[in-house]
C-alpha positions in Angstrom: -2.2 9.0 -9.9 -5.4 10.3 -9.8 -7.3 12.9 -12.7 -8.2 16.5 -12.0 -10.4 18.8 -14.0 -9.7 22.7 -14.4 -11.1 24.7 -12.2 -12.5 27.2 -15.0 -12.9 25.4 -18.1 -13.6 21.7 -16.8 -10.8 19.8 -19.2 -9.3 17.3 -17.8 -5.9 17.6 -16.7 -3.1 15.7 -18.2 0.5 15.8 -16.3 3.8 15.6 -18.9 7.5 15.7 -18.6 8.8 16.1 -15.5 5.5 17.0 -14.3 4.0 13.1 -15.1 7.0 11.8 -12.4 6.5 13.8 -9.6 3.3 14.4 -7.9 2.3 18.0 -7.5 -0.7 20.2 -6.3 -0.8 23.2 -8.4 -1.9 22.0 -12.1 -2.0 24.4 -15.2 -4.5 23.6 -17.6 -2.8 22.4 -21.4 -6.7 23.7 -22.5 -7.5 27.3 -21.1 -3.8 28.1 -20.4 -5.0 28.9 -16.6 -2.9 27.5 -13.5 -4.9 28.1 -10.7 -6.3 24.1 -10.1 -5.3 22.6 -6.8 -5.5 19.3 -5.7 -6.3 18.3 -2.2 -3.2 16.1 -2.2 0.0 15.8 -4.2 -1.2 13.8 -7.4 0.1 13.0 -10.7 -3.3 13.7 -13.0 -4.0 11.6 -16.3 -7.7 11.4 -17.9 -7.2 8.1 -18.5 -7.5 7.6 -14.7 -11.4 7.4 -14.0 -11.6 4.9 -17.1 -8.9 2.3 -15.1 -10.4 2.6 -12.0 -13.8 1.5 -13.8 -12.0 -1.4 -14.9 -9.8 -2.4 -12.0 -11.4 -4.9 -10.3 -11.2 -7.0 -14.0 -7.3 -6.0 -14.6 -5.3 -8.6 -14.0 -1.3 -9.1 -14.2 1.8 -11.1 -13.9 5.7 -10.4 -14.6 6.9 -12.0 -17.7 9.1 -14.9 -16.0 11.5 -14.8 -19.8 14.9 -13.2 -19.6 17.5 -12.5 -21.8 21.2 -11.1 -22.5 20.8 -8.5 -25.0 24.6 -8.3 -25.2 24.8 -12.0 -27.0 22.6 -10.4 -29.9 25.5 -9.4 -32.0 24.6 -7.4 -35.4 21.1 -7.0 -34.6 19.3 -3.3 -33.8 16.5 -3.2 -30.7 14.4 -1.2 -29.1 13.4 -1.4 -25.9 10.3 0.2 -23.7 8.4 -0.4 -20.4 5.3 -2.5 -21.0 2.7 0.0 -19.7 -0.5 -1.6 -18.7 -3.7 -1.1 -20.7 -6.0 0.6 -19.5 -9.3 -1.7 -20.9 -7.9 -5.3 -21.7 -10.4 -7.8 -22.9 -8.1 -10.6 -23.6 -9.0 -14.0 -21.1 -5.3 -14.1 -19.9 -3.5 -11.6 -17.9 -1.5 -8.7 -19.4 2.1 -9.3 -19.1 4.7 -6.4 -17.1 8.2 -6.1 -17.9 10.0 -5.0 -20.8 9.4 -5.3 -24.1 11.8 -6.1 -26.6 11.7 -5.4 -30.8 15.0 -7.1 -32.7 15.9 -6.7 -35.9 18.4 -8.2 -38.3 18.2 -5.9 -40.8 15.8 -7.5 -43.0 13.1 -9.0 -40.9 12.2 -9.1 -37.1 13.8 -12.2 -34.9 12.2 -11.2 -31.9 9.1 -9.0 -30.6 8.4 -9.8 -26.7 8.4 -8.6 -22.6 10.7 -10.6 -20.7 11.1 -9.9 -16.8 15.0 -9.4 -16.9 16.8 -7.8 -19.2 20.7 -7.5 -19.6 22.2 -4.7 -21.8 25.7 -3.6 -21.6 26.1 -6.1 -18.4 23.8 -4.4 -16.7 20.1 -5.2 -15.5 17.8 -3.2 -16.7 14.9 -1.8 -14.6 11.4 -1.2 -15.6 10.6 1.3 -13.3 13.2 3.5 -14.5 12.4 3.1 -18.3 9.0 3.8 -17.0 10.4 7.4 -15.9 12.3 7.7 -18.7 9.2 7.1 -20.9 7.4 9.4 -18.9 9.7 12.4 -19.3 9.9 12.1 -23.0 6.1 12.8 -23.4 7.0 16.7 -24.3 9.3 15.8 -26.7 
């Protein structure tokens, strides 16, 4: 990841879809409609970029060590995402990676947490891929 600015108009590039998986050279610009901004290397641009490099010598993080079978929730609705780091974090402890996990019973919420492994459908899940799958959904 890295963040480029367009060559004519100086907005910062921001890479979506498809485009925010797979590094790329040629970038067209979502302000001035142009598409003629190259990067020296294959990159994945995102203005948020400069900001977390100020901050990266003060980000700190560790895998949630919780787990738990999703499958043994019977009657209960969930959601589940990537935890994505932030970008500034002030908190005193580390943020936590994994995935995050919102149940509901229907009337009230029984659980709202990132656990490090997650079982749906007998099946691990893999933060890396809901990453992507997070990723692609951003032009939706």
């Amino acid at each position: 990841m890295d963040c480029i600015d367009c060559s004519h108009c100086g907005y910062p590039h921001l890479d979506l879809d498809s485009f925010a998986i797979k590094p790329h050279r040629k970038h067209f610009c979502g302000n001035c409609g142009r598409d003629s901004t190259w990067s020296k290397t294959e990159i994945v641009s995102t203005p948020l970029q400069p900001l977390r490099d100020h901050f990266a010598a003060t980000l700190k993080y560790e895998v949630s060590n919780r787990s738990i079978n999703l499958d043994k929730l019977h009657g209960c609705e969930f959601a589940i995402w990537a935890s994505t780091p932030a970008v500034v974090w002030t908190a005193q402890q580390p943020q936590e990676l994994g995935i995050h996990i919102y149940v509901h019973d229907g009337k009230s919420r029984i659980l709202d947490d990132t656990f490090g492994e997650v079982t749906w459908q007998g099946q691990t899940l893999d933060r890396l891929q809901l990453v992507e799958m997070m990723a692609k959904r951003t032009n939706n």
